[in-house]
ZAMAR-38638 format. One record per residue: chain; x, y, z of N, C-alpha, C in turn. Coordinates in steps of 0.001 Angstrom, whole numbers, plus 524288, in hexadecimal, padded with zeros to 5 digits. Example, Ala and Ser with C-alpha at 12.3 -4.5 7.8 and 13.67 -1.06 7.14 Angstrom:
<lummars>
<lummar><mol>A</mol><n_xx>83386</n_xx><n_yy>7E9C6</n_yy><n_zz>81E78</n_zz><ca_xx>8300C</ca_xx><ca_yy>7EE6C</ca_yy><ca_zz>81E78</ca_zz><c_xx>83390</c_xx><c_yy>7F31C</c_yy><c_zz>81E78</c_zz></lummar>
<lummar><mol>A</mol><n_xx>83232</n_xx><n_yy>7F736</n_yy><n_zz>81BA8</n_zz><ca_xx>83566</ca_xx><ca_yy>7FBDC</ca_yy><ca_zz>81BE4</ca_zz><c_xx>83264</c_xx><c_yy>8001E</c_yy><c_zz>81EBE</c_zz></lummar>
</lummars>
This chain:
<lummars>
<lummar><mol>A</mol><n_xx>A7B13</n_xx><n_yy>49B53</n_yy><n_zz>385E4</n_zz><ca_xx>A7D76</ca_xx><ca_yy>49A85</ca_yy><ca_zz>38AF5</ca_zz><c_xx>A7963</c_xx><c_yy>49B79</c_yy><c_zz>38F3A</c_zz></lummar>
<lummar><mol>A</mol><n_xx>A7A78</n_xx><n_yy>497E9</n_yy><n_zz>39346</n_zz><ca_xx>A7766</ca_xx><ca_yy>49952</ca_yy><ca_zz>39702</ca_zz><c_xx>A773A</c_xx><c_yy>49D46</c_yy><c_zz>39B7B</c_zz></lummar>
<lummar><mol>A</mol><n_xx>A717C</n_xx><n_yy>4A1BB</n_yy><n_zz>39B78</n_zz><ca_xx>A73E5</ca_xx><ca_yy>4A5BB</ca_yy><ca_zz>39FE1</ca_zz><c_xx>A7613</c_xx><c_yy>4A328</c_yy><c_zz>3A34B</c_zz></lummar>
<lummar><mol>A</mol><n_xx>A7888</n_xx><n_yy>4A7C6</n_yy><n_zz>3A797</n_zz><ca_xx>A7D06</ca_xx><ca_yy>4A685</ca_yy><ca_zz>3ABCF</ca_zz><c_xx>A795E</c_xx><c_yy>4A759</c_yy><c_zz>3AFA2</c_zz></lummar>
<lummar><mol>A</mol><n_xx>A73CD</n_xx><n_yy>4A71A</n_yy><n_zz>3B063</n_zz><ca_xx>A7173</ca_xx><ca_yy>4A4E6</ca_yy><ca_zz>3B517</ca_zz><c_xx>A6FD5</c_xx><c_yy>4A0A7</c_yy><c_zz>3B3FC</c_zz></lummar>
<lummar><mol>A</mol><n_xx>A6F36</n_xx><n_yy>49D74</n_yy><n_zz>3B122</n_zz><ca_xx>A6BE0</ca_xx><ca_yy>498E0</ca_yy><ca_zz>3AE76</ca_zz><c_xx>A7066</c_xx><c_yy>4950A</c_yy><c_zz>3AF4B</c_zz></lummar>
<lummar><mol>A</mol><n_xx>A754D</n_xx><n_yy>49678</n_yy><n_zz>3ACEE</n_zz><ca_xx>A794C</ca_xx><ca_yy>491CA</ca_yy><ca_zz>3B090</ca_zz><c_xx>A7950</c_xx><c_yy>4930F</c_yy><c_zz>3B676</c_zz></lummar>
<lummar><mol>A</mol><n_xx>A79A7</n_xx><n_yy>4963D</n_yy><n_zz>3B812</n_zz><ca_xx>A7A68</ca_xx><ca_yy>49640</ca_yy><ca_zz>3BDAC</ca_zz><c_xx>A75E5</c_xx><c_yy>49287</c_yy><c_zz>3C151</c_zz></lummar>
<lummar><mol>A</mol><n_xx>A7039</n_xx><n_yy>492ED</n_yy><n_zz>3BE96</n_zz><ca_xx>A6C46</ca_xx><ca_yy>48FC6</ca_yy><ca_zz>3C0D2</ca_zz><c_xx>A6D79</c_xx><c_yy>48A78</c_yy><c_zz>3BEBD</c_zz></lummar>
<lummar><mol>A</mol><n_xx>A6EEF</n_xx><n_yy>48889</n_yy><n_zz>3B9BC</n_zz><ca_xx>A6FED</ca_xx><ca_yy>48386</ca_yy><ca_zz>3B950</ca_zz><c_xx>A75B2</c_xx><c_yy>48143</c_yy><c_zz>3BBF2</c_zz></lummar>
<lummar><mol>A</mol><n_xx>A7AFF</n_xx><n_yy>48422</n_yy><n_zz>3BD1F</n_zz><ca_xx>A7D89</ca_xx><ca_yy>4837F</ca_yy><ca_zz>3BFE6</ca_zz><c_xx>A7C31</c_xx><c_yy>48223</c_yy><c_zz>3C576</c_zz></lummar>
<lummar><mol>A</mol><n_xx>A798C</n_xx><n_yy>48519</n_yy><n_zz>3C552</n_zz><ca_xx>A7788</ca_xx><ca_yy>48310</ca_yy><ca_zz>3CBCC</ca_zz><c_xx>A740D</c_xx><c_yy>4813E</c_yy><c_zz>3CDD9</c_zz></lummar>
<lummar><mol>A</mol><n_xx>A70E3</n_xx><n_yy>47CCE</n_yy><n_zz>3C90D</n_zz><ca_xx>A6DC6</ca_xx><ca_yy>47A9E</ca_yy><ca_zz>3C971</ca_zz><c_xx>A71AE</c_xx><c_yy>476D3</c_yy><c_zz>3CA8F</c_zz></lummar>
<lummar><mol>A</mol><n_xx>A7448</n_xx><n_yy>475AE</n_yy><n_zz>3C740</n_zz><ca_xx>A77DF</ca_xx><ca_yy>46F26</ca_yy><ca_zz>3C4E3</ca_zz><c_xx>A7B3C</c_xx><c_yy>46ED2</c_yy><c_zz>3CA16</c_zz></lummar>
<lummar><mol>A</mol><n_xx>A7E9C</n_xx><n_yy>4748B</n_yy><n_zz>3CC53</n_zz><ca_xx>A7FB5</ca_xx><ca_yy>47300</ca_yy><ca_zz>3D246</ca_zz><c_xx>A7C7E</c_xx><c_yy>46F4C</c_yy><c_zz>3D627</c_zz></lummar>
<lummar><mol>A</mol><n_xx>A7937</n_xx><n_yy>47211</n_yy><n_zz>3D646</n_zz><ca_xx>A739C</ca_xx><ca_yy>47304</ca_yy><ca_zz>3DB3F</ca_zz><c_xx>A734A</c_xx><c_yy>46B8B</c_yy><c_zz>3DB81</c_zz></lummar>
<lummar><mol>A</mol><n_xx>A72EB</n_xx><n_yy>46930</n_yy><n_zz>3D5F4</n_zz><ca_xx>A70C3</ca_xx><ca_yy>464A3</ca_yy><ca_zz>3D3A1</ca_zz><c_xx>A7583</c_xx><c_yy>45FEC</c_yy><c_zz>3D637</c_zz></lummar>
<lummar><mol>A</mol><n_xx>A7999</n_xx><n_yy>4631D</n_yy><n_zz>3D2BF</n_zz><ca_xx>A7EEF</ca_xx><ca_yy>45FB1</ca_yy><ca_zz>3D4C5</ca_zz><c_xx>A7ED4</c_xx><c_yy>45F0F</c_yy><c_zz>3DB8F</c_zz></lummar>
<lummar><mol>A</mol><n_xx>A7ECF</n_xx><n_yy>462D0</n_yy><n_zz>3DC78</n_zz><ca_xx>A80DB</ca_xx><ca_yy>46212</ca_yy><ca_zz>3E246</ca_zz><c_xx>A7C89</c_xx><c_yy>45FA5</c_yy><c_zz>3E570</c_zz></lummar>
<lummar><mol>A</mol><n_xx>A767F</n_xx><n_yy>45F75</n_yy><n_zz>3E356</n_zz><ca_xx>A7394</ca_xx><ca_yy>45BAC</ca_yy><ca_zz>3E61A</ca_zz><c_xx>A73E5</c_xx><c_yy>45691</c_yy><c_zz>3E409</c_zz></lummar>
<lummar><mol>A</mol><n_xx>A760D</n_xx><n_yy>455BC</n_yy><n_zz>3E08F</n_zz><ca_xx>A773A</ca_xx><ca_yy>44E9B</ca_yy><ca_zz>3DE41</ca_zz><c_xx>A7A25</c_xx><c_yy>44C69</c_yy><c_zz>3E113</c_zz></lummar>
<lummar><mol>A</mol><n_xx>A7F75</n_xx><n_yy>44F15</n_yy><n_zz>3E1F9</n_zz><ca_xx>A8459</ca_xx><ca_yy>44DB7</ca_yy><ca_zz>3E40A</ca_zz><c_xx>A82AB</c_xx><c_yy>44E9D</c_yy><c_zz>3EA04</c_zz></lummar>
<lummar><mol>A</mol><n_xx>A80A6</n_xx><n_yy>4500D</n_yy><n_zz>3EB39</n_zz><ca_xx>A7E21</ca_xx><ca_yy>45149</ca_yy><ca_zz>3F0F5</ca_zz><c_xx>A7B81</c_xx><c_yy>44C5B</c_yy><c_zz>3F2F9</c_zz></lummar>
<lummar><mol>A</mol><n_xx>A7816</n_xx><n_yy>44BC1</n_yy><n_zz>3EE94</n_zz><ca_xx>A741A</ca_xx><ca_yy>4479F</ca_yy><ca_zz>3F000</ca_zz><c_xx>A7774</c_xx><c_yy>441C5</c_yy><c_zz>3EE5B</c_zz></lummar>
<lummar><mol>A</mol><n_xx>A79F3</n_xx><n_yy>44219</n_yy><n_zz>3EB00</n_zz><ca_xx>A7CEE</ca_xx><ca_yy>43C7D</ca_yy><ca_zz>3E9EE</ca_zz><c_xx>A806C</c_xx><c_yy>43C4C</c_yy><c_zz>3F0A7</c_zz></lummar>
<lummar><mol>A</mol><n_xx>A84B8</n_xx><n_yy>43E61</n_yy><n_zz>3F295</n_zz><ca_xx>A8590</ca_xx><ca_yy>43ED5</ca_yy><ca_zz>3F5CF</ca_zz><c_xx>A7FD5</c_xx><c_yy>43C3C</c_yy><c_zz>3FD91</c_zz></lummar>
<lummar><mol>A</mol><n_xx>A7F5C</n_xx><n_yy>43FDB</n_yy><n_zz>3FE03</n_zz><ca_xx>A7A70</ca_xx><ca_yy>43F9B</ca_yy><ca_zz>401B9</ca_zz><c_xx>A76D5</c_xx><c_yy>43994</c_yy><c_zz>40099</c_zz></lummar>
<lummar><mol>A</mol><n_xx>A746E</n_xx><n_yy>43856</n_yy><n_zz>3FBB0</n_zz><ca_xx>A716A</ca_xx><ca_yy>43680</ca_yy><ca_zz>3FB2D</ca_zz><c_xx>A74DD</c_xx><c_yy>43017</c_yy><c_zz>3FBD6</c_zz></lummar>
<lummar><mol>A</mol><n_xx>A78D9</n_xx><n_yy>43007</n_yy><n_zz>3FC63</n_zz><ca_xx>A7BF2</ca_xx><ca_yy>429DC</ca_yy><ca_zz>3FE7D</ca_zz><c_xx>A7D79</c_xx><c_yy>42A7F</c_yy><c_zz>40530</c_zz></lummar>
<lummar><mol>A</mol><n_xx>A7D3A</n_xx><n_yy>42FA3</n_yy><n_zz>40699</n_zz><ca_xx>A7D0F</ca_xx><ca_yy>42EA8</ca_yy><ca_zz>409F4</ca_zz><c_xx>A7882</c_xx><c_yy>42B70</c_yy><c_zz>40E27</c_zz></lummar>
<lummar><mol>A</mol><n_xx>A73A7</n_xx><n_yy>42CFB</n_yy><n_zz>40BCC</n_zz><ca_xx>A6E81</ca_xx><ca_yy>42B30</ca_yy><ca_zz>40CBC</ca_zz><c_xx>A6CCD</c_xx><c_yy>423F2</c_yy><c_zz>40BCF</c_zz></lummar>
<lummar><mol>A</mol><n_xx>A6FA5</n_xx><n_yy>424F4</n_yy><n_zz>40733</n_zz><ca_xx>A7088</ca_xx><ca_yy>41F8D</ca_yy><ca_zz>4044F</ca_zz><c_xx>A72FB</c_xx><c_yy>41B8D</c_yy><c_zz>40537</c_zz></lummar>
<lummar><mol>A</mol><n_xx>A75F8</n_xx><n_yy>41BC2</n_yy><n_zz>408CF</n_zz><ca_xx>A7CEB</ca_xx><ca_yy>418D1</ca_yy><ca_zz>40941</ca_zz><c_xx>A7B66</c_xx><c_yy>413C3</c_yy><c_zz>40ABC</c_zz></lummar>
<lummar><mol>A</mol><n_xx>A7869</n_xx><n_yy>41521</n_yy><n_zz>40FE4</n_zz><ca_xx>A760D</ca_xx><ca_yy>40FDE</ca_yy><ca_zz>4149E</ca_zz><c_xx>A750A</c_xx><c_yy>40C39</c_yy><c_zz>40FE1</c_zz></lummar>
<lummar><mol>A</mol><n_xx>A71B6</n_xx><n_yy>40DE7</n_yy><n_zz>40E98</n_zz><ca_xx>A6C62</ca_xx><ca_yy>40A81</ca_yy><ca_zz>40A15</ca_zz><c_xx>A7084</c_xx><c_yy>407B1</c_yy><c_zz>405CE</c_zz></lummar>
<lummar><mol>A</mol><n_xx>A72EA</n_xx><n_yy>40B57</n_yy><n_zz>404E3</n_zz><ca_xx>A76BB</ca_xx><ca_yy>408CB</ca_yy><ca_zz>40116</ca_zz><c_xx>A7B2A</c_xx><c_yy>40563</c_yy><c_zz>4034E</c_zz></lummar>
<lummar><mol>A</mol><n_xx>A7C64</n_xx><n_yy>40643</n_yy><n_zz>4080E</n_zz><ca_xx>A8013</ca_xx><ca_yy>40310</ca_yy><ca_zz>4087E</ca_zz><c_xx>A7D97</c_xx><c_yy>3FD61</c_yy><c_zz>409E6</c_zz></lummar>
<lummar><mol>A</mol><n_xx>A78A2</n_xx><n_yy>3FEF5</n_yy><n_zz>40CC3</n_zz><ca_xx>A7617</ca_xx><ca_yy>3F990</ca_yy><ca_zz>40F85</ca_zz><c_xx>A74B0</c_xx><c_yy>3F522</c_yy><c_zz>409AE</c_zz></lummar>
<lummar><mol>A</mol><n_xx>A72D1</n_xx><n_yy>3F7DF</n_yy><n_zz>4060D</n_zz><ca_xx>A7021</ca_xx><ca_yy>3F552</ca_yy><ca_zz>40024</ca_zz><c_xx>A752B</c_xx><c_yy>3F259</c_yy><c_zz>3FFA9</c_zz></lummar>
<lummar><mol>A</mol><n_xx>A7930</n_xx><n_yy>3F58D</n_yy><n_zz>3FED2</n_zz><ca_xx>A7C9D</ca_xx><ca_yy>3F38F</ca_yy><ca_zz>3FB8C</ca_zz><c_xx>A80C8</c_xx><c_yy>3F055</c_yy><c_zz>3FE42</c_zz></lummar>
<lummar><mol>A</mol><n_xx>A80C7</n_xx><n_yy>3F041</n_yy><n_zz>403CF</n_zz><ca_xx>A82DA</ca_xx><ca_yy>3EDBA</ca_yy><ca_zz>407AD</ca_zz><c_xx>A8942</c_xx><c_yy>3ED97</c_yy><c_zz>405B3</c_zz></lummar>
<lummar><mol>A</mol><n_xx>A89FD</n_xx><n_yy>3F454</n_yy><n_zz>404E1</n_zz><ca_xx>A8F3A</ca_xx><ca_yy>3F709</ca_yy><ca_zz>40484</ca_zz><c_xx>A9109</c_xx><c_yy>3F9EF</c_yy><c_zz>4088B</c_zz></lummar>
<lummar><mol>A</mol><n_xx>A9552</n_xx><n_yy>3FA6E</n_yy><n_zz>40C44</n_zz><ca_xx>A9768</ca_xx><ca_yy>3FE90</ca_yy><ca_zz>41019</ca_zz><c_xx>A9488</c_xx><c_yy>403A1</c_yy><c_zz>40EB5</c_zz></lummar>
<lummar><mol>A</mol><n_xx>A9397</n_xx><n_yy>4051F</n_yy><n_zz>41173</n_zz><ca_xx>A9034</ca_xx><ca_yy>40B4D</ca_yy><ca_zz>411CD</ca_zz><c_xx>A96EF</c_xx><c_yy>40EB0</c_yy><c_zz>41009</c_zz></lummar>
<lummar><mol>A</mol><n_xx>A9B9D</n_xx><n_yy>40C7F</n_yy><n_zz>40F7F</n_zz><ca_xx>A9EF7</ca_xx><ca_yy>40F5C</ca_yy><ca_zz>40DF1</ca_zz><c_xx>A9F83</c_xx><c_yy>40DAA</c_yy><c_zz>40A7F</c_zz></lummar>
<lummar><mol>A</mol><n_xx>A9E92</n_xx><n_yy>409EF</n_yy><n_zz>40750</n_zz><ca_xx>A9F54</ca_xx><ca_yy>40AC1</ca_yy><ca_zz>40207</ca_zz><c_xx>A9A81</c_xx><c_yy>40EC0</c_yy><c_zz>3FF76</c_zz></lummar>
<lummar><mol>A</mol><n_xx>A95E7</n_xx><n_yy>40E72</n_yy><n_zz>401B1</n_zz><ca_xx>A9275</ca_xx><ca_yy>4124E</ca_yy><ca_zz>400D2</ca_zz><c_xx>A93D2</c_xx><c_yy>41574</c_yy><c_zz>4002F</c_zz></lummar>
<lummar><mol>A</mol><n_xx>A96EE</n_xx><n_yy>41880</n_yy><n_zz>4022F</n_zz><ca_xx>A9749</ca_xx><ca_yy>41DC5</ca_yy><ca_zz>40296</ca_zz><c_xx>A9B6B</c_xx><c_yy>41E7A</c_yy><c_zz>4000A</c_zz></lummar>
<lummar><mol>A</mol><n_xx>AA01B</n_xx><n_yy>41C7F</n_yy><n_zz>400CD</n_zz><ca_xx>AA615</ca_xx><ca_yy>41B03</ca_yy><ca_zz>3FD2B</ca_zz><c_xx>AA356</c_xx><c_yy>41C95</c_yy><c_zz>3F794</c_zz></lummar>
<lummar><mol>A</mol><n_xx>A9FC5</n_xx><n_yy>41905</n_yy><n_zz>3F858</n_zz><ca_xx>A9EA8</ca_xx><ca_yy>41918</ca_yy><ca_zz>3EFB7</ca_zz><c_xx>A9C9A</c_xx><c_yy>41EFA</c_yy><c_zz>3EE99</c_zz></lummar>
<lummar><mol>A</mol><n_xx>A995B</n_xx><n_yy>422ED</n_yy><n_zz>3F328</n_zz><ca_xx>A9930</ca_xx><ca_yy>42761</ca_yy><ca_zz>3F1FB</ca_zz><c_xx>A9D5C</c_xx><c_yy>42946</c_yy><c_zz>3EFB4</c_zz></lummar>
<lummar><mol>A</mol><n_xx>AA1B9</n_xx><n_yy>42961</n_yy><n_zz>3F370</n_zz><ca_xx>AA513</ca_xx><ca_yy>42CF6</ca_yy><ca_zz>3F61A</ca_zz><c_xx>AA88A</c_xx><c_yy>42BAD</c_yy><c_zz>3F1C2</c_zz></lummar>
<lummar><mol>A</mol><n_xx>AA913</n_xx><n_yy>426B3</n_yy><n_zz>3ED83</n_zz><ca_xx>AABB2</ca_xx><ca_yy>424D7</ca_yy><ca_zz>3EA38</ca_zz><c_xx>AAA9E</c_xx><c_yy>427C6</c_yy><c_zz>3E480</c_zz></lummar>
<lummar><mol>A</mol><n_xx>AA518</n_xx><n_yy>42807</n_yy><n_zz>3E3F3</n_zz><ca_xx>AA1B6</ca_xx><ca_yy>42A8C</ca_yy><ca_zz>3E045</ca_zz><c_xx>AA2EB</c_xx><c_yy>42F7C</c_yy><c_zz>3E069</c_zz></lummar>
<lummar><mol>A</mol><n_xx>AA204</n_xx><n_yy>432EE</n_yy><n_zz>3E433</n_zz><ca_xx>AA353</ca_xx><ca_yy>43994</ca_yy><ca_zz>3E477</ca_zz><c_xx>AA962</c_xx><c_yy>43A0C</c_yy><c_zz>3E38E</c_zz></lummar>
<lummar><mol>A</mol><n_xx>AACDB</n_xx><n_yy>435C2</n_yy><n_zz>3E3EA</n_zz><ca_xx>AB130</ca_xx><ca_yy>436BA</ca_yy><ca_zz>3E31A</ca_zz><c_xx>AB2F9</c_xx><c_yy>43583</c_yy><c_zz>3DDF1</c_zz></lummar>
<lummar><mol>A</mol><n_xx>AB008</n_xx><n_yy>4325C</n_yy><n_zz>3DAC4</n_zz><ca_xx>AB11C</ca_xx><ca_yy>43188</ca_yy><ca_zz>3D42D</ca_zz><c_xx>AAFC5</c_xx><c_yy>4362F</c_yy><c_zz>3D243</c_zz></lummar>
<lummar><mol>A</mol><n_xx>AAA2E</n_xx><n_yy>438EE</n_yy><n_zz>3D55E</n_zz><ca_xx>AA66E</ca_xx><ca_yy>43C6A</ca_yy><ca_zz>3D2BE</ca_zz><c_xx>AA9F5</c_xx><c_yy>4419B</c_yy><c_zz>3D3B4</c_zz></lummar>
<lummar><mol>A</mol><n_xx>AAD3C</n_xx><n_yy>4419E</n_yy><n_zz>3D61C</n_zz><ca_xx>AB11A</ca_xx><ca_yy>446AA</ca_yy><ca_zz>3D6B9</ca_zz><c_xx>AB5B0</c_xx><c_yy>444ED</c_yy><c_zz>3D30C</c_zz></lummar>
<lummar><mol>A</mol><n_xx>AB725</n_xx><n_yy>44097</n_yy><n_zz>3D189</n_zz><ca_xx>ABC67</ca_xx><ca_yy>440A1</ca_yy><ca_zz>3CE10</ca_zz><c_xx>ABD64</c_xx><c_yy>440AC</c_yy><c_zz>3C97A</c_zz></lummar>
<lummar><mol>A</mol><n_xx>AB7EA</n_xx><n_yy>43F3A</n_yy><n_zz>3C71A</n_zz><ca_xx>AB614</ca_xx><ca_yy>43DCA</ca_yy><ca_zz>3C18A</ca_zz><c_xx>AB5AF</c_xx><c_yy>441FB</c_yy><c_zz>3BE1D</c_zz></lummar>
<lummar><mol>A</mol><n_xx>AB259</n_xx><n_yy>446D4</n_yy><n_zz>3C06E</n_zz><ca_xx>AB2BF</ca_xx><ca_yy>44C61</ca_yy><ca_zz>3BEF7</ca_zz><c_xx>AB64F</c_xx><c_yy>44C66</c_yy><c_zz>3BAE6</c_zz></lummar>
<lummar><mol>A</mol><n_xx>ABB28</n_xx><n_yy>44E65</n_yy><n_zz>3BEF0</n_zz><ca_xx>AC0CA</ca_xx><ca_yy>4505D</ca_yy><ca_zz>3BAEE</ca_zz><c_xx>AC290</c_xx><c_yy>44E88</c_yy><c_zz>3B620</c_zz></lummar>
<lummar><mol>A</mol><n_xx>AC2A5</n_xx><n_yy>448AA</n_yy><n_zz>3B677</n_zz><ca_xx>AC448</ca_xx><ca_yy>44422</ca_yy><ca_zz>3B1D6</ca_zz><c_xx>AC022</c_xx><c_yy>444D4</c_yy><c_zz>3ACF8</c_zz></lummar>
<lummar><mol>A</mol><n_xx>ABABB</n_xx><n_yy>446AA</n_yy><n_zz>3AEE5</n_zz><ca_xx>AB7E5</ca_xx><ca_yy>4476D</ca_yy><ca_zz>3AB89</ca_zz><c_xx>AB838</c_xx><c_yy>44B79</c_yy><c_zz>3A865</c_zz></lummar>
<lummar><mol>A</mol><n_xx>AB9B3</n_xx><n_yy>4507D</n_yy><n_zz>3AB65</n_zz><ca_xx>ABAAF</ca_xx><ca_yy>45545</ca_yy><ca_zz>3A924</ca_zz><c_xx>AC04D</c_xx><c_yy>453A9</c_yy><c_zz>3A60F</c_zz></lummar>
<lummar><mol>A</mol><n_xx>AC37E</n_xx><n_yy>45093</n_yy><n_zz>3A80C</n_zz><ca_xx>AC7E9</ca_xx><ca_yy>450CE</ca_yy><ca_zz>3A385</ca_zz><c_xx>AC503</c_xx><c_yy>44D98</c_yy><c_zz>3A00B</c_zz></lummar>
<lummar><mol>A</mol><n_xx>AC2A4</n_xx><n_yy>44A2C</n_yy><n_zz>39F76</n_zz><ca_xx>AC1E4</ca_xx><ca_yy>44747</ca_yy><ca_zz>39963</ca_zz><c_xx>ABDC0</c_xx><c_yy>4493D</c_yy><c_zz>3975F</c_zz></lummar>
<lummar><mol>A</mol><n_xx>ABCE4</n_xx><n_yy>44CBF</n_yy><n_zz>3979D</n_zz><ca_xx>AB6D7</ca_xx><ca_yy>44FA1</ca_yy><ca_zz>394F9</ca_zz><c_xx>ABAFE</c_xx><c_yy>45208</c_yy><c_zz>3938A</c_zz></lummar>
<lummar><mol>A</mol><n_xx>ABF80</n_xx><n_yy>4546E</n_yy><n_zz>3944E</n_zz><ca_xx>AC006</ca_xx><ca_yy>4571E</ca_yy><ca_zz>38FC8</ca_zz><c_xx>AC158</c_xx><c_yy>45DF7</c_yy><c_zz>390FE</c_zz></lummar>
<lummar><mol>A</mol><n_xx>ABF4C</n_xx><n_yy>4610D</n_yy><n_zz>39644</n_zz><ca_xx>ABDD3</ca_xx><ca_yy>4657A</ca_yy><ca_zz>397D9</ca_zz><c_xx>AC3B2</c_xx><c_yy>4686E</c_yy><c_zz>39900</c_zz></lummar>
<lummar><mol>A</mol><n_xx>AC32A</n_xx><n_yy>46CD8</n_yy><n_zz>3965C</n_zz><ca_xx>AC8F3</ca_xx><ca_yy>470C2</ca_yy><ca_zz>397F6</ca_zz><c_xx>AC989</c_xx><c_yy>470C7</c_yy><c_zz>39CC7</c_zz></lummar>
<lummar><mol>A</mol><n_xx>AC614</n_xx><n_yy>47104</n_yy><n_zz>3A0CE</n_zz><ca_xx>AC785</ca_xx><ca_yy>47133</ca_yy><ca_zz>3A5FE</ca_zz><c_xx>AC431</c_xx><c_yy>46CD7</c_yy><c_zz>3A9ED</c_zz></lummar>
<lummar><mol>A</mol><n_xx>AC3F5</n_xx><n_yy>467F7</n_yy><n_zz>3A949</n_zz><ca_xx>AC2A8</ca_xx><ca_yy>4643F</ca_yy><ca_zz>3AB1F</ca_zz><c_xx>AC2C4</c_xx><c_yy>46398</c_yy><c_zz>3B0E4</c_zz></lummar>
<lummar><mol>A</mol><n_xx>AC5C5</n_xx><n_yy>46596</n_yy><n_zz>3B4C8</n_zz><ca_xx>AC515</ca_xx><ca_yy>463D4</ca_yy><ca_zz>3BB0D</ca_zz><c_xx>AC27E</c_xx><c_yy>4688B</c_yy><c_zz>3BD7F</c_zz></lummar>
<lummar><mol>A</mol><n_xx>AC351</n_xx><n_yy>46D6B</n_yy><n_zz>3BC4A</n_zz><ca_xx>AC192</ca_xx><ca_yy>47322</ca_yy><ca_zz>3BF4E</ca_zz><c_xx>ABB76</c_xx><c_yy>47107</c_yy><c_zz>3BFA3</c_zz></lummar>
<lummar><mol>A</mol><n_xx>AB84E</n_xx><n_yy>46F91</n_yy><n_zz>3BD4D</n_zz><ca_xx>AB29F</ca_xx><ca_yy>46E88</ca_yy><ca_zz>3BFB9</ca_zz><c_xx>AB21F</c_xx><c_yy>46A01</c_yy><c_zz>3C171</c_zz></lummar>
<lummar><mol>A</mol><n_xx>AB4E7</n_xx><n_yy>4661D</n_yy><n_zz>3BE04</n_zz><ca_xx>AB398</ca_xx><ca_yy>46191</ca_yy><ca_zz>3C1C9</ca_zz><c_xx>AB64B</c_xx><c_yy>45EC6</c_yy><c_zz>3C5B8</c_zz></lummar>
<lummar><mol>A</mol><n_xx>ABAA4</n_xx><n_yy>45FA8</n_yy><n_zz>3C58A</n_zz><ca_xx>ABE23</ca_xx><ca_yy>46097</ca_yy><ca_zz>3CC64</ca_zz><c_xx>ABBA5</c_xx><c_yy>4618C</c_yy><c_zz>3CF0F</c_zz></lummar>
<lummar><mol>A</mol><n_xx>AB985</n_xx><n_yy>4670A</n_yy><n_zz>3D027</n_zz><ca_xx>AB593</ca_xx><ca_yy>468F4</ca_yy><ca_zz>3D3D9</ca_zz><c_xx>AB141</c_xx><c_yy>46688</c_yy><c_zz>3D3D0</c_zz></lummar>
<lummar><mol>A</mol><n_xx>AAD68</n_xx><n_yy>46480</n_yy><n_zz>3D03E</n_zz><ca_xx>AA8FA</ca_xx><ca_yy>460F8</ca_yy><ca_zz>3D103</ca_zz><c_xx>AA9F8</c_xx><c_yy>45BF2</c_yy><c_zz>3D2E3</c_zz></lummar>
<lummar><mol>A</mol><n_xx>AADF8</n_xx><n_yy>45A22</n_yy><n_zz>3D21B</n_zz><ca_xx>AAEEC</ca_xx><ca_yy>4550C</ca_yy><ca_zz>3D3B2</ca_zz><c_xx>AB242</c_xx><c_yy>45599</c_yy><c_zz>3DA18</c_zz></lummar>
<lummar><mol>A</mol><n_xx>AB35F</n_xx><n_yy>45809</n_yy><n_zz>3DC83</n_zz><ca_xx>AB5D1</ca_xx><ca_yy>45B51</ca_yy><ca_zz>3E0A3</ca_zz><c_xx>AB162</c_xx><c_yy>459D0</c_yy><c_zz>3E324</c_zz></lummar>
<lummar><mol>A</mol><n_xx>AAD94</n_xx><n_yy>45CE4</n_yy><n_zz>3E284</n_zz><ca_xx>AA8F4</ca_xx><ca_yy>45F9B</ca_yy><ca_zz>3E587</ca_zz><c_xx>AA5A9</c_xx><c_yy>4571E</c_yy><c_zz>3E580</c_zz></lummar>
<lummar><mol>A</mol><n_xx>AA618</n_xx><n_yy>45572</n_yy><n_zz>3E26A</n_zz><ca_xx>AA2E5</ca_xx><ca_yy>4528C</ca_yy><ca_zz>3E390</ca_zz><c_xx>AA447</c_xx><c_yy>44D5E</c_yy><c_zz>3E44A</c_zz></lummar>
<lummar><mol>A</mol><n_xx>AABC6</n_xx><n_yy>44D01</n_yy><n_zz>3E5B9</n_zz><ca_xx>AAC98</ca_xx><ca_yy>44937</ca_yy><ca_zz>3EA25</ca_zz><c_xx>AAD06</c_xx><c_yy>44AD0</c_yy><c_zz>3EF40</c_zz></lummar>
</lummars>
């Protein structure tokens, strides 16, 4: 088993990691949007819609997953992960 400082540093590595992905996926369309909408000669709201569409699958999918995997308690973590990241 692993000591209980050795998860705590890899716990809070994999945070630290998560929350700059989801940070940067976020932010980094904001930067992006113009360019993308001009290329693709799409409404700058569907641009952003398709974010805002994406963070909202990426919050619902969680739960359904935890029920078909199979897990005794399937929504308590990923409710909250999927919460946090629509």
């Amino acid at each position: 088993m692993i000591p209980h400082r050795h998860r705590l540093v890899v716990i809070s590595a994999l945070g630290s990691i998560q929350f700059l992905t989801w940070g940067a996926s976020f932010y980094l369309l904001c930067v992006l949007a113009n360019l993308i909408s001009e290329d693709t000669r799409w409404p700058l709201r569907w641009v952003i819609g398709g974010l805002s569409l994406g963070f909202l699958v990426a919050g619902l999918v969680p739960p359904r997953v935890g029920l078909s995997s199979g897990s005794p308690c399937p929504f308590r973590a990923d409710t909250r992960c999927g919460i946090v990241r629509s």
